[in-house]
N, C-alpha and C positions, 0 to 999 in steps of 0.2 A: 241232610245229605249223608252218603256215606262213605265213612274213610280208614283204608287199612290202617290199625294202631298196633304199635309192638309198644306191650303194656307191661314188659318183663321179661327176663332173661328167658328165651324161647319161646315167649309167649305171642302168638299173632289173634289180632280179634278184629273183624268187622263191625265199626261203631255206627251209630245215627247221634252227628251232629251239627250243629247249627251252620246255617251257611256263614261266613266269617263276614264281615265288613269291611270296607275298605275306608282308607284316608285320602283324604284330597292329591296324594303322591304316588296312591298306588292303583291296580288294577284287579280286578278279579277274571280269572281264571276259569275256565269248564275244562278239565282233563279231558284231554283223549286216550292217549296211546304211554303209558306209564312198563319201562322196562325194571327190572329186579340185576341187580348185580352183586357182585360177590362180597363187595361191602355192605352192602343190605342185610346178607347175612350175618357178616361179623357186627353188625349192630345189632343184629337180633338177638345173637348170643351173648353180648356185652363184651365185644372186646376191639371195640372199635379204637382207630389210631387218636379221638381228639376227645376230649370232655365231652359228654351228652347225657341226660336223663330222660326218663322211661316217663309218662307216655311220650310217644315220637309220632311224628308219620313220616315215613321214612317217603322216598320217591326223589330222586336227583338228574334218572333219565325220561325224560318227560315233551311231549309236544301238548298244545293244548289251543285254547279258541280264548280270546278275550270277549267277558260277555258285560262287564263295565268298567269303566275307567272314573278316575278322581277326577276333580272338578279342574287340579293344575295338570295334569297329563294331557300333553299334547301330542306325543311322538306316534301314539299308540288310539286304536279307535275300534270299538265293537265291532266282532265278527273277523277281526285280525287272527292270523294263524301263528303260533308263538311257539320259539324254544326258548330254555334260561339259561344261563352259566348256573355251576350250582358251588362254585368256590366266589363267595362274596364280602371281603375284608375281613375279618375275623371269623364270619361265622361260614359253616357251611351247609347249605340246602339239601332237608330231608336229612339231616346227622343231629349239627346243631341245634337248628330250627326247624318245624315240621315242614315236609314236603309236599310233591303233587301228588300221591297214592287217596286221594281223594278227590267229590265228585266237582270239588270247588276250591281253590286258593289263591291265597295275595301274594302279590308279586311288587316288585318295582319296577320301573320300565326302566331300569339301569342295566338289568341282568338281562331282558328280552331281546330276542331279535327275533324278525319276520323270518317265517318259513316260507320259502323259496312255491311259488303254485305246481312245479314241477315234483316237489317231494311228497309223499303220503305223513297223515300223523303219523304212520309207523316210521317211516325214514326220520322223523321230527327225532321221536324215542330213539333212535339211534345214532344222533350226534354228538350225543354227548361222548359213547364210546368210540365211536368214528373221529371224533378230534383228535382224542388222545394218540389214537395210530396213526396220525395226519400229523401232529405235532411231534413225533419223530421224527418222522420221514423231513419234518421241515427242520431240525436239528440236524439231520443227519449231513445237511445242504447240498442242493443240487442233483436230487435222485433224477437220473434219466435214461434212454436207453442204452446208455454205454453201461450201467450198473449191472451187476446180479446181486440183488439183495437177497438172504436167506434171513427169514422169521423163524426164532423159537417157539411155536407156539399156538396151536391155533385155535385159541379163544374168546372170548368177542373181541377184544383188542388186537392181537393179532391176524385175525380176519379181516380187520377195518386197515391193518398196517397193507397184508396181502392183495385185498381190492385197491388201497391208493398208491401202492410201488405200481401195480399191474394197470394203472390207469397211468403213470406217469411216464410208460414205457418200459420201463425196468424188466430184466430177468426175475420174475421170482421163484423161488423157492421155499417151500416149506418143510418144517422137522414138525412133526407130529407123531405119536404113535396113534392115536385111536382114529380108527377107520372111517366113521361117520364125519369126523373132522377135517379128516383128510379131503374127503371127496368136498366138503362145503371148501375148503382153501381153492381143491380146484375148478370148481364154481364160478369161483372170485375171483381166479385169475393168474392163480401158480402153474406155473408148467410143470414144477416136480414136486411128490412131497416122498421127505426120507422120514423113514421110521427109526427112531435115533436106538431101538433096543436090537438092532438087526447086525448092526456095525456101527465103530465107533465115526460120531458126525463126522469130523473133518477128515476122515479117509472118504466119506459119502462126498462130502463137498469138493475134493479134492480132484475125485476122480470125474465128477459132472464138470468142474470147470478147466482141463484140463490141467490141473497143479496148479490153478492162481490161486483159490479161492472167493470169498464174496468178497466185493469190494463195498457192500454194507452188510451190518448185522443187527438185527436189530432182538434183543432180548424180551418176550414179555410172558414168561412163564414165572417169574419171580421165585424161582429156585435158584437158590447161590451157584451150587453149579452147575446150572447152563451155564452162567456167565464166564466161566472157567472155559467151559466147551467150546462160547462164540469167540473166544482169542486164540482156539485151536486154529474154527474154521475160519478167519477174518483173512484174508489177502493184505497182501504189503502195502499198505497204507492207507488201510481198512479204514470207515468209520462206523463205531460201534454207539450204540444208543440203548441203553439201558431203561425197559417202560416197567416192566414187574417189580412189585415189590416186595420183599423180605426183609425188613429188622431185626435185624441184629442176625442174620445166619452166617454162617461160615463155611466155608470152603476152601479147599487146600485149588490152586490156578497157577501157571508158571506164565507168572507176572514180568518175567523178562521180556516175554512176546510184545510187550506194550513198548517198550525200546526198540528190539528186531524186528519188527514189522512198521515201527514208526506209525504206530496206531493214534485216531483220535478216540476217543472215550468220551461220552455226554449220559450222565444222570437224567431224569426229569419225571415231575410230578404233575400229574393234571395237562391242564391244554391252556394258559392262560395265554389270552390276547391273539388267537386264532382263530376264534369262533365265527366269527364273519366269513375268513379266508377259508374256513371249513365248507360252508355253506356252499360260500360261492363256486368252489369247487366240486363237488357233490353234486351241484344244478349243473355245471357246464360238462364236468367230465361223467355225466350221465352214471354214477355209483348207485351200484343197484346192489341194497346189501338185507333183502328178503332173506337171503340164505340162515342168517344169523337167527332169524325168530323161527323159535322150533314148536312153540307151545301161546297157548293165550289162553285166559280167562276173563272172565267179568269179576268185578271187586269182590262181589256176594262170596265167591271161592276164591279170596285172596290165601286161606290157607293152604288147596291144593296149589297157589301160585307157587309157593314159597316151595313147596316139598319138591314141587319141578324143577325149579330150579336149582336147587340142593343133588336134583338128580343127574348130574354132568355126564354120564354116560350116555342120556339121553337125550339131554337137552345143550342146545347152547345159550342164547337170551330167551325170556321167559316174559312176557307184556302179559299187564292187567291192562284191559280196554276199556270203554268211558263211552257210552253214546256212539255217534259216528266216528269210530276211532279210522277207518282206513281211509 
């Protein structure tokens, strides 16, 4: 079989290896629809957030086909359509331990769940990013159409925030400056998108919501400050949700606003214990998030995959596809 390997710092290579085996516990896998995210890269480069060594195969956004299962698996049955969680007790999928970027892999049926008949394997590859801007919005509680939330951000997590505010009724709004992004937000389901280098955002917010502001904000550009910026634009007794990540950055924010505005604040990493309510949401509130995938290849050009997606000006999510991926 064959499976993208990062065999070293910047190094990507298309291997031919064995098809893996499976244990009486687990299942084997035929890849479909395998997305690249921007952690992909910083494993590429070696400067990923957890312990990891080189060779990898990297792949954590993933749908795929079960084409056998172990002798004790019940839950699960050939010819099933499957996504994974890829945060699993210690370890984490395609970082840790090799992932789906290949033509076959093992799985648990811990981490599976059915893909909805109504989603394509592309949609599959997109929930894993699609949670994460679901599982704010469910932090943020009770997004509906009394809200105007405004998104930092519009990339594929922000996108995923934008289409689930704009499905749950909500105002949205979007800060973006590049244009291509822009127009994909309004796609999705923003009614505005402000270009935050045109004027300062919460004069923009300010003036679209007549002097209240957003009454959610959700950050996922993982620049320190935004974060500074979304307690400008937050409305009196805003909830803010923090999805992007930066450690250890700094920014100077007049941190009083968290007092005077009687702000809540929520951190959060990953999507855990969503992924069902992701799903089922996505089937019912008909999320249709095409917009997101800008580019595809086949594994054989996993290299040009990667430089795609490296090319953000161009690109938003970037899928390597697998047989009948769509």
């Amino acid at each position: 079989m064959k499976a993208m390997r990062f065999t070293a710092a910047d190094t990507v290579s298309v291997d031919e290896l064995a098809v893996p085996r499976i244990a009486a516990d687990e299942v084997l896998v035929a890849a479909r629809s395998v997305g690249i995210c921007h952690s992909d890269i910083e494993l590429l480069e070696g400067r990923y957030i957890i312990p990891f060594r080189y060779p990898i195969i990297p792949g954590h956004e993933w749908s795929g086909e079960i084409v056998e299962t172990g002798a004790a698996v019940t839950a699960f049955a050939p010819g099933d359509r499957v996504v994974g969680e890829c945060v699993i007790g210690e370890d984490h999928f395609g970082f840790s331990i090799s992932g789906a970027a290949a033509e076959f892999f093992v799985a648990k049926p811990a981490w599976l769940h059915k893909l909805p008949d109504s989603l394509s394997f592309t949609d599959g590859a997109l929930v894993e990013p699609f949670s994460c801007g679901y599982h704010a919005l469910v932090l943020a509680g009770n997004v509906n159409a009394s809200d105007t939330v405004v998104v930092f951000g519009a990339g594929p997590i922000g996108l995923g925030v934008i289409a689930g505010a704009a499905a749950m009724g909500a105002r949205t709004i979007a800060v973006e400056p590049a244009a291509g992004r822009g127009e994909a937000a309004r796609k999705l389901g923003a009614e505005l998108v402000l270009d935050p280098t045109a004027a300062p955002v919460a004069e923009q917010v300010a003036e679209v919501t007549g002097g209240v502001g957003a009454t959610v904000v959700i950050e996922a550009t993982g620049r320190t400050a935004v974060v500074a910026d979304a307690l400008e634009a937050a409305a009196h007794g805003a909830r803010v949700v923090c999805v992007g990540i930066d450690v250890g950055g700094r920014a100077p924010a007049a941190l009083g606003l968290i007092q005077s505005k009687d702000l809540t604040i929520r951190g959060m990493t990953g999507s855990p214990g969503v992924w069902p309510d992701t799903l089922r949401f996505m089937h019912r509130a008909h999320v249709d998030l095409a917009e997101l995938v800008t580019s595809r290849f086949p594994v054989e050009r996993a290299a040009e995959a990667i430089a795609a997606s490296r090319d953000t000006a161009a690109n938003i999510k970037v899928h390597l596809e697998f047989g009948a991926a769509r």
